[in-house]
MDAnalysis code that builds the backbone (N, CA, C; Angstrom):
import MDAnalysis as mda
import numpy as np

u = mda.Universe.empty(612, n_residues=204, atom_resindex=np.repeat(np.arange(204), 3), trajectory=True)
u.add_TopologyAttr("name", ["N", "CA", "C"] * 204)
u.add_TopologyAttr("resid", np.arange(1, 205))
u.add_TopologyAttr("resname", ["UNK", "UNK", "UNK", "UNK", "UNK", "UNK", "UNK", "UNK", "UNK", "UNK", "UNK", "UNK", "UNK", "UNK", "UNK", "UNK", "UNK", "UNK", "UNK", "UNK", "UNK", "UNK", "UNK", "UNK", "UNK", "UNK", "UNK", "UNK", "UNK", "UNK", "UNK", "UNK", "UNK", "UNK", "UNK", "UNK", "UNK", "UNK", "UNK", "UNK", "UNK", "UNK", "UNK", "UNK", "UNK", "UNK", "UNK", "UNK", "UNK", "UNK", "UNK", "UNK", "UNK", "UNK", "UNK", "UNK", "UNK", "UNK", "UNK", "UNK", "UNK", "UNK", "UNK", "UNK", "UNK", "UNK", "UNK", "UNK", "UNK", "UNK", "UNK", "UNK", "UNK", "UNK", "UNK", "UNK", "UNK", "UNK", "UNK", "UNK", "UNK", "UNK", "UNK", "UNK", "UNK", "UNK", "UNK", "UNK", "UNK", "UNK", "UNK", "UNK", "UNK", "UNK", "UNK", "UNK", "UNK", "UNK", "UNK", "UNK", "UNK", "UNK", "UNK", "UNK", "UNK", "UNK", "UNK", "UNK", "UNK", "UNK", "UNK", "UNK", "UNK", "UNK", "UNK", "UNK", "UNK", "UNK", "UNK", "UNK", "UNK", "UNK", "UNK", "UNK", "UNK", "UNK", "UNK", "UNK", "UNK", "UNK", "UNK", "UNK", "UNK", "UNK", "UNK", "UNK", "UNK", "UNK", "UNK", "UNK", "UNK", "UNK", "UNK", "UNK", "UNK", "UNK", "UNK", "UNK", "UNK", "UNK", "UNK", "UNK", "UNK", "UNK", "UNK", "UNK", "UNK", "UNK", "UNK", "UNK", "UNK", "UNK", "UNK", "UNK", "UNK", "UNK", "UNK", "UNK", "UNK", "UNK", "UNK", "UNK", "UNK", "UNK", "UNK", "UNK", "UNK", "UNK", "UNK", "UNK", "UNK", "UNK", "UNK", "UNK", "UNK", "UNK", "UNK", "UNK", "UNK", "UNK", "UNK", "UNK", "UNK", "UNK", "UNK", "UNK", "UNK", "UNK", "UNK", "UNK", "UNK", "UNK", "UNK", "UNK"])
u.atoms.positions = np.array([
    [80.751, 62.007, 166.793],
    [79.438, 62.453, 166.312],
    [79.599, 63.696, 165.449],
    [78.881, 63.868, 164.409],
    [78.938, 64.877, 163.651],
    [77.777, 65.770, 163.978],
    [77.879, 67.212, 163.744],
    [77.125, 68.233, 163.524],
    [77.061, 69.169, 162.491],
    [75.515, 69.152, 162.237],
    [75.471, 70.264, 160.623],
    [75.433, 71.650, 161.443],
    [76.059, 73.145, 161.069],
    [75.783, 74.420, 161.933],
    [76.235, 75.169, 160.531],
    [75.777, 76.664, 161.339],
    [76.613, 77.708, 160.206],
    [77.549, 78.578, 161.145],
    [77.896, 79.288, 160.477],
    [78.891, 80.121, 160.716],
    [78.522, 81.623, 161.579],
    [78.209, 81.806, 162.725],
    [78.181, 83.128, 162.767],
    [79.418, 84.368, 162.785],
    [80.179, 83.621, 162.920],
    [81.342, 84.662, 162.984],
    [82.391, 84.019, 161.728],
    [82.986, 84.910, 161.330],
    [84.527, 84.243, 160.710],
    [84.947, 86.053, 160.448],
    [86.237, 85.468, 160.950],
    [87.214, 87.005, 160.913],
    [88.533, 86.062, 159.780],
    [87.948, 86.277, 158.690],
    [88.763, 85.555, 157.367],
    [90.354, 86.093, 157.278],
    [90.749, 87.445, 157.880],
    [92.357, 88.007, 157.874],
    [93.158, 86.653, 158.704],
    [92.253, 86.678, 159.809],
    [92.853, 85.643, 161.081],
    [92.326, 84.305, 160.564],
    [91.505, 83.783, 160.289],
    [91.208, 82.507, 159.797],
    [90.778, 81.663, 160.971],
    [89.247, 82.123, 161.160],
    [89.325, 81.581, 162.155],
    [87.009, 81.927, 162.964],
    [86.860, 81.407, 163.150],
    [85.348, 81.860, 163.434],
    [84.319, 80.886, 164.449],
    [83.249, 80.861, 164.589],
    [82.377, 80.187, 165.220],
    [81.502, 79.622, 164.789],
    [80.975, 78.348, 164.860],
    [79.535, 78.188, 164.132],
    [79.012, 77.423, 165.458],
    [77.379, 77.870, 164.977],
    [75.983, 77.566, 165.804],
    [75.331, 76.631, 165.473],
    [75.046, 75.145, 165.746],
    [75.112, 73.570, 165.362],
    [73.206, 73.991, 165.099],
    [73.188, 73.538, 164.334],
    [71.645, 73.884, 164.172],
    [70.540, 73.050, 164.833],
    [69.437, 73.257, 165.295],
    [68.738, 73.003, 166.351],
    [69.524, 73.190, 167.735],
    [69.856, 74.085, 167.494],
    [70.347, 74.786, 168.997],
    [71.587, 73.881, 169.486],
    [72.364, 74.614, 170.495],
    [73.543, 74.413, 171.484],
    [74.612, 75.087, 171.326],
    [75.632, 74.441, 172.054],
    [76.847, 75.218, 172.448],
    [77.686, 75.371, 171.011],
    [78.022, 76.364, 171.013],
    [78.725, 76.989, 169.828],
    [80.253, 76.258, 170.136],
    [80.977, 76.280, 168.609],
    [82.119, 75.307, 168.757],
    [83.275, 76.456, 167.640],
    [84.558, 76.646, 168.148],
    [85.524, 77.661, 167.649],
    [86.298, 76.712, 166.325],
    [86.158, 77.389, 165.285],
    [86.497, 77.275, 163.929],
    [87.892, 78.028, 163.602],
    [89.060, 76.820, 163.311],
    [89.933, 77.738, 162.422],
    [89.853, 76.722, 161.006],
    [90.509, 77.707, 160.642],
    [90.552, 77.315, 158.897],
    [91.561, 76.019, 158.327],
    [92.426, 76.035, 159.737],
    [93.237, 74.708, 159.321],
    [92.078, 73.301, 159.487],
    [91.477, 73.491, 160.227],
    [90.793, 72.352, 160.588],
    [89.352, 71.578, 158.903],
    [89.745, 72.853, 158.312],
    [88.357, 72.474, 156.902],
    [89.423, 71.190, 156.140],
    [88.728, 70.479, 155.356],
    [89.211, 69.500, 154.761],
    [89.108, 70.153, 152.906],
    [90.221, 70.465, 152.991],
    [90.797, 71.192, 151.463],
    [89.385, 72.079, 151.064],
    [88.576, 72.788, 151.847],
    [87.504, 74.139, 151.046],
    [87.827, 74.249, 149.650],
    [86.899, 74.350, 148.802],
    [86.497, 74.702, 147.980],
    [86.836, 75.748, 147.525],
    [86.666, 76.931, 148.472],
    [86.325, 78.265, 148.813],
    [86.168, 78.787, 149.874],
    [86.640, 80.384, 150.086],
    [87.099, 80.532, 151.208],
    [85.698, 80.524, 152.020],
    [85.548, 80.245, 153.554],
    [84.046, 80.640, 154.373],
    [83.825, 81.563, 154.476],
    [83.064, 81.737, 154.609],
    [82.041, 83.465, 155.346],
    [80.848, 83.067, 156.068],
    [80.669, 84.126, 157.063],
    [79.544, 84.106, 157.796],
    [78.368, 83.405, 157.127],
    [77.341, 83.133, 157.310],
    [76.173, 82.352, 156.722],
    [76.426, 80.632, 155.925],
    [77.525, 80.705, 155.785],
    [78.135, 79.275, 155.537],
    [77.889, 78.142, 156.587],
    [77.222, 77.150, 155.958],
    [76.982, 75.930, 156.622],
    [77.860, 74.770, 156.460],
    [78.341, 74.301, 157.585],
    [79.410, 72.961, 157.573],
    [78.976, 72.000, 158.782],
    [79.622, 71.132, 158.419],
    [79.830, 69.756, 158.972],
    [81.144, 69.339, 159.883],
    [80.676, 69.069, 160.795],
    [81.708, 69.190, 161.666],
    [81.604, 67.975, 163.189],
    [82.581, 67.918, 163.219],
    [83.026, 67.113, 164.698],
    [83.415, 68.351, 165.789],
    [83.171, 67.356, 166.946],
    [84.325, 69.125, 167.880],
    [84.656, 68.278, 169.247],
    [85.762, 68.762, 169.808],
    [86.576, 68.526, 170.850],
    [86.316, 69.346, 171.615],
    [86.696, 69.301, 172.966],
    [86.872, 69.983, 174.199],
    [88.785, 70.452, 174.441],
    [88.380, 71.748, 173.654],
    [89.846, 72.649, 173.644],
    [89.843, 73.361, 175.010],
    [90.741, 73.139, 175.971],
    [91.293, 74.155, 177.252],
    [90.634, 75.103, 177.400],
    [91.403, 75.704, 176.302],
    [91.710, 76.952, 176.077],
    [90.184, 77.951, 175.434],
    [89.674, 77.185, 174.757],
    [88.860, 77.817, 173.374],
    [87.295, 77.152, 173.951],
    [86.788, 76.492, 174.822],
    [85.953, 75.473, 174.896],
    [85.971, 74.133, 174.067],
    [84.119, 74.735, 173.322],
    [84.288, 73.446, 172.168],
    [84.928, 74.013, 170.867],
    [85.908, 73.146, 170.043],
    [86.630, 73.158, 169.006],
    [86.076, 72.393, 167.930],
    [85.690, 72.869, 166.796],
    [85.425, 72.440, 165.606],
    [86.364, 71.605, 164.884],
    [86.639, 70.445, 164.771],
    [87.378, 69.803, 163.756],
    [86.733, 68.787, 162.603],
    [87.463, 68.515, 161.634],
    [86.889, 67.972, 160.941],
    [86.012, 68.470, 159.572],
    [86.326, 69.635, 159.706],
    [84.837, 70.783, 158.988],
    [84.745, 70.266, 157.345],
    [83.880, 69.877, 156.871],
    [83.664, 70.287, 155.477],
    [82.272, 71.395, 155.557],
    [83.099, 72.207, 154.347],
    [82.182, 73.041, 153.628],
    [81.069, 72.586, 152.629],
    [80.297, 72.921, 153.073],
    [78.882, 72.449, 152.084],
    [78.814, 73.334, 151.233],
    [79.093, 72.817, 149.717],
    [79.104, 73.257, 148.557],
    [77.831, 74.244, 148.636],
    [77.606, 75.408, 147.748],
    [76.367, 76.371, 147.361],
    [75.535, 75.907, 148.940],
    [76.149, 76.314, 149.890],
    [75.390, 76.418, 151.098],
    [75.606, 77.908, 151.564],
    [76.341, 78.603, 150.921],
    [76.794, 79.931, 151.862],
    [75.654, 81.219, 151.310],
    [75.009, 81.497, 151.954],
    [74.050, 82.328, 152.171],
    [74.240, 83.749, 152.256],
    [74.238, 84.593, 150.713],
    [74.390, 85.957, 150.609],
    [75.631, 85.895, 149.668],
    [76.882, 85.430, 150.478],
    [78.098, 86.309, 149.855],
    [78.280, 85.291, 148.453],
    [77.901, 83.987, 148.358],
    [78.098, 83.662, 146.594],
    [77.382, 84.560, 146.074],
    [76.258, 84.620, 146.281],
    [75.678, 85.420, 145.501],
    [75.701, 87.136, 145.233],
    [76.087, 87.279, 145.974],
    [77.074, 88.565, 145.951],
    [77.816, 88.694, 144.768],
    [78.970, 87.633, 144.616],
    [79.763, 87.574, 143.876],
    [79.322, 87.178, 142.421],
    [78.124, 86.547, 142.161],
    [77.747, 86.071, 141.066],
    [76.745, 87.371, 140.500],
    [76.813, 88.336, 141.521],
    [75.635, 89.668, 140.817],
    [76.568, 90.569, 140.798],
    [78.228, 90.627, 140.981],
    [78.764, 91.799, 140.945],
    [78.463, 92.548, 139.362],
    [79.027, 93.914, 139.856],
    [78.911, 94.933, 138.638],
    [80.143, 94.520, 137.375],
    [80.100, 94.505, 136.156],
    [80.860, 94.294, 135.635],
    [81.561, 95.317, 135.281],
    [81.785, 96.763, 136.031],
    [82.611, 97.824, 135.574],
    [83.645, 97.570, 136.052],
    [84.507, 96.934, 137.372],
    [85.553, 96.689, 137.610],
    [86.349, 96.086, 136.266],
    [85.804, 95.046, 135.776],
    [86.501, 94.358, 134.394],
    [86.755, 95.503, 133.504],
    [85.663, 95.813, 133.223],
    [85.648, 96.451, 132.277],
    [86.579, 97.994, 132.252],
    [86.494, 98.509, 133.175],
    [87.713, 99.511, 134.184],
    [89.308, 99.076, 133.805],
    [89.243, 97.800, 134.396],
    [91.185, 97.581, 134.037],
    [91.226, 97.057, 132.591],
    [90.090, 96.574, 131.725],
    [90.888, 95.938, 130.366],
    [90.850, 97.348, 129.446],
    [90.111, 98.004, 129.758],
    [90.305, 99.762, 128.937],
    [91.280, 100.379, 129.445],
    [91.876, 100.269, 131.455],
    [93.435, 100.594, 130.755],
    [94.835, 100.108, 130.030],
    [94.472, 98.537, 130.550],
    [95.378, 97.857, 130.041],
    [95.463, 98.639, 128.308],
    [94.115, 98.646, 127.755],
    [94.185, 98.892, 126.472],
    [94.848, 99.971, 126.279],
    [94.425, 101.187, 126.849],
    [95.064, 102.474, 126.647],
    [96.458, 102.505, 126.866],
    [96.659, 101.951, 127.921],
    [98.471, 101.902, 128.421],
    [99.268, 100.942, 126.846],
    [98.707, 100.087, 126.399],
    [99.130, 99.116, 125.252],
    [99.501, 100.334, 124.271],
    [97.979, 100.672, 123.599],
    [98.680, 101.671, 122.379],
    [99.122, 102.931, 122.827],
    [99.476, 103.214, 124.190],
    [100.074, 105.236, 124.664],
    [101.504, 104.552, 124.460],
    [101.718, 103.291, 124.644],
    [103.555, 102.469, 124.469],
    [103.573, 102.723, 122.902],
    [102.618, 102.193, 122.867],
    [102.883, 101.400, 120.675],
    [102.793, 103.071, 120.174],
    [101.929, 103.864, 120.342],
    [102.021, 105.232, 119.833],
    [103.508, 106.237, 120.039],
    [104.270, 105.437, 121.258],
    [104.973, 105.925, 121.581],
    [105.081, 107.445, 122.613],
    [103.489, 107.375, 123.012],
    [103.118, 108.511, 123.944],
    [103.864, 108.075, 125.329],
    [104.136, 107.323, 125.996],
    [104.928, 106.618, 127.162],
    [105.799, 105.665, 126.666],
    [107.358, 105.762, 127.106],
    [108.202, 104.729, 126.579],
    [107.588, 103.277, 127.503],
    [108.249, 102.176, 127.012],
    [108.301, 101.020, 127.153],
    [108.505, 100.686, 128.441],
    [108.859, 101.634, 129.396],
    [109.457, 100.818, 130.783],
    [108.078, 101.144, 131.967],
    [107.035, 102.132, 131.033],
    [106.475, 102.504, 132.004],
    [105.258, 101.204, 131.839],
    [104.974, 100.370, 130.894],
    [104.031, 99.032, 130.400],
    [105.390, 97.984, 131.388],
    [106.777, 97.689, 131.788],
    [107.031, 97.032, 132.115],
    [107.203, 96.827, 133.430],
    [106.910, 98.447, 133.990],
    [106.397, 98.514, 135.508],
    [105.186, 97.991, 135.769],
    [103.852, 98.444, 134.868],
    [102.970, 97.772, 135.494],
    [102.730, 96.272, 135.607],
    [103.214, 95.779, 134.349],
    [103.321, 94.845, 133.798],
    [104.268, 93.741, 135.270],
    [105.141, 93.920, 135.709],
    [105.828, 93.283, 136.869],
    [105.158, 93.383, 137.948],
    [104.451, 94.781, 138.377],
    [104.128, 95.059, 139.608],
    [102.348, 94.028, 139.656],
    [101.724, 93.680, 138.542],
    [100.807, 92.998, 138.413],
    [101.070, 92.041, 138.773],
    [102.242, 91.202, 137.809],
    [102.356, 89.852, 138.182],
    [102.853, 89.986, 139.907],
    [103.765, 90.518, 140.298],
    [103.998, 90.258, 141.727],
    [102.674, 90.049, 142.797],
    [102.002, 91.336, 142.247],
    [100.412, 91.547, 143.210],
    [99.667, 90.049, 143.030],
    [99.395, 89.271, 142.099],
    [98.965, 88.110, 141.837],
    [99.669, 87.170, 142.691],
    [100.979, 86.970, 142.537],
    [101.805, 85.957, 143.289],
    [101.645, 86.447, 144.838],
    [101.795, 87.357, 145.295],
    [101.555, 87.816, 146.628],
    [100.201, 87.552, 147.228],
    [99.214, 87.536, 146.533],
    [97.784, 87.205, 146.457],
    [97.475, 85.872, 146.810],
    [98.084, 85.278, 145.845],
    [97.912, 83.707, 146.151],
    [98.643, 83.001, 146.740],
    [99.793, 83.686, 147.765],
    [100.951, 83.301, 148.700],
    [99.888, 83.550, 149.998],
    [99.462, 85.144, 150.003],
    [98.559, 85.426, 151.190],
    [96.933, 84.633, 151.989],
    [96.521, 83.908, 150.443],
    [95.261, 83.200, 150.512],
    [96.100, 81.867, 150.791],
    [97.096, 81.218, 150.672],
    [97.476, 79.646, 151.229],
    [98.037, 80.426, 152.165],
    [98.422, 80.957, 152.699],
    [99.135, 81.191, 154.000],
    [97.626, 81.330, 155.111],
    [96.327, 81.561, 154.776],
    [95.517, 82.217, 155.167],
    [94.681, 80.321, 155.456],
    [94.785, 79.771, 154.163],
    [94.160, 78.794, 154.528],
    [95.163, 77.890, 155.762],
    [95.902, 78.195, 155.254],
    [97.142, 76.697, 156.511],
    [96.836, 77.715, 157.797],
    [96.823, 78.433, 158.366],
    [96.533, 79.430, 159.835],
    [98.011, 79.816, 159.726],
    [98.542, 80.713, 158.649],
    [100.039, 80.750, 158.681],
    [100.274, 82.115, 158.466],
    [101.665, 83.166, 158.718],
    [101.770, 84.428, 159.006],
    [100.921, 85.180, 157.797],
    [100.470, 85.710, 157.879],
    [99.501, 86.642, 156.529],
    [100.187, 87.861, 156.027],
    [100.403, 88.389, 154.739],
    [101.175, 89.461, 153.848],
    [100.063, 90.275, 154.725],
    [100.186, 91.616, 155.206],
    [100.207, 92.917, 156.153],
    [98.908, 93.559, 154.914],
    [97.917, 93.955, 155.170],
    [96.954, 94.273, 153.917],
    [97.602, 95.546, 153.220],
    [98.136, 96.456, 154.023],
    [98.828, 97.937, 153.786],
    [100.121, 97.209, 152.398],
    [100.861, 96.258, 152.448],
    [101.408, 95.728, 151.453],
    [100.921, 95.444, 150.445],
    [99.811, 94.670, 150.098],
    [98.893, 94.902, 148.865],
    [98.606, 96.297, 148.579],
    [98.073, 96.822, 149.343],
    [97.717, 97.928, 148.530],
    [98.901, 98.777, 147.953],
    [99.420, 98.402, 148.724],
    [101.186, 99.634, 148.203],
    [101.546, 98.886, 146.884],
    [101.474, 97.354, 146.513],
    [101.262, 96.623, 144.971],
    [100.624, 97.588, 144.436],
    [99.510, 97.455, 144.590],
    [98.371, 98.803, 143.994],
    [98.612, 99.706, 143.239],
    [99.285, 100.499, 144.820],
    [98.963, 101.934, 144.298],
    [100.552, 102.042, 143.408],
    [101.637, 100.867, 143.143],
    [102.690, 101.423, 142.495],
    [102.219, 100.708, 141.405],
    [100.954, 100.255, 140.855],
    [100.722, 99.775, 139.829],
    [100.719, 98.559, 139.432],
    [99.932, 97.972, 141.032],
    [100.268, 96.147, 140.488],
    [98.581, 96.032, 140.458],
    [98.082, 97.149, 140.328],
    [96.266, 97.108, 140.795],
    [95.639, 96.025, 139.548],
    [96.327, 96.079, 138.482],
    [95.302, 95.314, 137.594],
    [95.708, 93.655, 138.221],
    [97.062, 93.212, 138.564],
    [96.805, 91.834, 138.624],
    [96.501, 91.953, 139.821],
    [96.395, 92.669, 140.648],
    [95.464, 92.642, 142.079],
    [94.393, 92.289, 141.873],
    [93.845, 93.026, 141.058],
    [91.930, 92.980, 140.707],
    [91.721, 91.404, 139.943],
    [92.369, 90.790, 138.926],
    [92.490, 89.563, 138.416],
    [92.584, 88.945, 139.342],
    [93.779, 88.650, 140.897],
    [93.677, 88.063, 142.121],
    [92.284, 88.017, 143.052],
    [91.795, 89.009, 142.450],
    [91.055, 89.208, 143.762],
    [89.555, 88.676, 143.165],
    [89.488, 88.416, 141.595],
    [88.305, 87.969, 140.937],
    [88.561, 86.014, 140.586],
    [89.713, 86.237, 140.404],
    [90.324, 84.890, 140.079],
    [90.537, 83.726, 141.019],
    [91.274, 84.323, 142.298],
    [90.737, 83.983, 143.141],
    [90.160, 83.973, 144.484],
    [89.357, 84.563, 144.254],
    [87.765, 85.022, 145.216],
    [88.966, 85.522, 146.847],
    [89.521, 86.109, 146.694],
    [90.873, 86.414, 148.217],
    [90.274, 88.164, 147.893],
    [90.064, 88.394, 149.358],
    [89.533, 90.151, 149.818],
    [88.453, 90.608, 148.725],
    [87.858, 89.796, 147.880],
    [86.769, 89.812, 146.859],
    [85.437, 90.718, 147.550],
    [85.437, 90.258, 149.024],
    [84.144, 90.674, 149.987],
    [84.286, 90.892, 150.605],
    [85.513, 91.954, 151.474],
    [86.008, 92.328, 152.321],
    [85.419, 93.838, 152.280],
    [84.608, 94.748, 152.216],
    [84.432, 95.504, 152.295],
    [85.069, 96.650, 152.287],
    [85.904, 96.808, 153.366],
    [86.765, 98.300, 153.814],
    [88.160, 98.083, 153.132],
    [88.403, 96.546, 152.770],
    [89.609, 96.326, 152.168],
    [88.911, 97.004, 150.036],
    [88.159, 96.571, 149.793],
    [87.712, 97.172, 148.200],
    [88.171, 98.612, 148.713],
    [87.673, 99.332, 149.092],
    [87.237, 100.628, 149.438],
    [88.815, 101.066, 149.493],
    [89.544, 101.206, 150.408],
    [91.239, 101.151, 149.734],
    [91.542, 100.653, 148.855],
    [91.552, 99.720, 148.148],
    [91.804, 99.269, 147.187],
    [91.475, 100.202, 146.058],
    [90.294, 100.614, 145.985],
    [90.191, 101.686, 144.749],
    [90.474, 102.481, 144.890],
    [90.701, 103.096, 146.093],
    [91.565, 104.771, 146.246],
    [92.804, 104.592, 145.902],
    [93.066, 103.634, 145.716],
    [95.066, 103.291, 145.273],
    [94.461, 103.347, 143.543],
    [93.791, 102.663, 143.256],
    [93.653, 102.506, 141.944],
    [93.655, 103.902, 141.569],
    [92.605, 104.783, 141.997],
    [92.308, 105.756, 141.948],
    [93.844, 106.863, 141.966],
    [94.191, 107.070, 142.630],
    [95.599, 107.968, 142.968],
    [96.599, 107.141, 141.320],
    [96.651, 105.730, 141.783],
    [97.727, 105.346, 140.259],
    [97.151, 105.817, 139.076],
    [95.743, 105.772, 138.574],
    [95.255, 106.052, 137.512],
    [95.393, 108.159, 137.269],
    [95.476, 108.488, 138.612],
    [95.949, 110.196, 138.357],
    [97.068, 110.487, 137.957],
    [98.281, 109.490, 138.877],
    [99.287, 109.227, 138.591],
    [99.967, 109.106, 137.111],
    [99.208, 108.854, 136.323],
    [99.100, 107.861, 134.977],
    [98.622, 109.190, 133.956],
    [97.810, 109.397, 134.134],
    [97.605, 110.443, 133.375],
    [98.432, 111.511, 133.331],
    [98.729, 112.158, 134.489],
    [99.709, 112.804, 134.626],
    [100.939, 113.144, 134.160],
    [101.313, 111.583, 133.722],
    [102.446, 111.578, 133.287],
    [102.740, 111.996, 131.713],
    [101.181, 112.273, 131.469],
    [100.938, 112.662, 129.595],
    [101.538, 114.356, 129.832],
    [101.750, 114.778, 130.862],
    [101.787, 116.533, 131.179],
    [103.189, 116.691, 130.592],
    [103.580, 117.771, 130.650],
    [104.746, 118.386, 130.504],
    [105.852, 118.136, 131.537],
    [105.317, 118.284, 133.174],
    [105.983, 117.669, 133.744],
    [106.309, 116.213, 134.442],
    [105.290, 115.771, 133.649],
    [105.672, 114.541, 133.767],
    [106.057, 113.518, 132.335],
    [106.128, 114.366, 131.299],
    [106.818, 113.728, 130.371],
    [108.400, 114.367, 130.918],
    [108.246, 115.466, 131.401],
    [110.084, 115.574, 132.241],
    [110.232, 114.535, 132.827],
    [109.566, 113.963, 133.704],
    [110.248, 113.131, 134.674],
    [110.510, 111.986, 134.107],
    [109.568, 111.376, 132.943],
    [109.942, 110.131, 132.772],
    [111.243, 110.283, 132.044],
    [111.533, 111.079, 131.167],
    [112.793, 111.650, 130.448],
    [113.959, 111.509, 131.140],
    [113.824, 111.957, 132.543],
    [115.026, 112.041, 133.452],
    [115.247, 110.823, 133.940],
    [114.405, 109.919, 133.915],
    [114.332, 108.728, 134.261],
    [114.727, 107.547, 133.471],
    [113.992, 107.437, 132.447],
    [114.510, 106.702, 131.061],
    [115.295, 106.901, 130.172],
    [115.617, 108.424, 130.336],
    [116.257, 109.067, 129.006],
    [115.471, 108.958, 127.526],
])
């Protein structure tokens, strides 16, 4: 027998939550292996379809789940009203970092740090979101951000818009821009005196 419910809980790090079968009853435990290829990741207010078993351990168990397309209540739309200064934030530095190389104000290795540490943050991103969907070990969040803050923040932010992974995580944004924040001081900095020393000592 199938049941339509939503979601009251989902703890998305762990992959894993509850939903409440609508017109009342016993609530049934949701992991993320059990959805049939999602769309997109769940969140609370999300409505699915579901079968459920009698787990030992867990009670009733949700299997079977599909996600009901434009059923999730709040957080799409969240995402479809965000602010567009984040974009607009990393393609003005990308820009600036482009011509401070071409001007020759920062040599070349300091565009090929960020430039690597992006792409890695992306690949790590989308290693952490399939590891997240299969119920499989998850990249440590303190590791992304350390991408970040050594300058992988722009393909972080592309990961994290591209594809919708810690997009609505709240306390995870909120670190996330204090890394941005510290690399972008970082960055400037390096226009100083002593930090055109260091890159000198560094690059020659």
């Amino acid at each position: 027998m199938r049941f339509q419910g939503k979601l009251l809980q989902w703890d998305d790090e762990r992959g894993f939550g509850f939903v409440q079968p609508n017109g009342g009853g016993p609530r049934a435990f949701v992991h993320i292996s059990s959805f049939t290829k999602p769309s997109k990741r769940p969140a609370i207010g999300d409505v699915i379809i579901y079968e459920h078993v009698e787990d030992p351990n867990k009670g009733l168990r949700a299997i079977n789940v599909r996600l009901l397309t434009g059923a999730r209540r709040g957080a799409t739309k969240k995402h479809m009203t965000s602010s567009p200064f984040g974009s607009t934030f990393v393609a003005a530095f990308c820009v600036i970092l482009a011509v401070s190389v071409l001007l020759q104000f920062l040599p070349l290795a300091v565009l090929y740090i960020y430039l690597t540490a992006s792409v890695l943050a992306f690949l790590v991103y989308a290693l952490d979101k399939s590891s997240a969907r299969r119920g499989r070990w998850r990249t440590p969040e303190s590791h992304l951000h350390l991408l970040s803050l050594v300058g992988g923040w722009p393909g972080a932010y592309y990961a994290q818009k591209r594809l919708r992974h810690k997009s609505s995580k709240v306390a995870f944004k909120r670190v996330f821009w204090a890394t941005v924040l510290c690399n972008v001081a970082l960055f400037v900095w390096l226009f100083s005196d002593q930090g055109r020393s260091l890159l000198t000592a560094f690059v020659g």
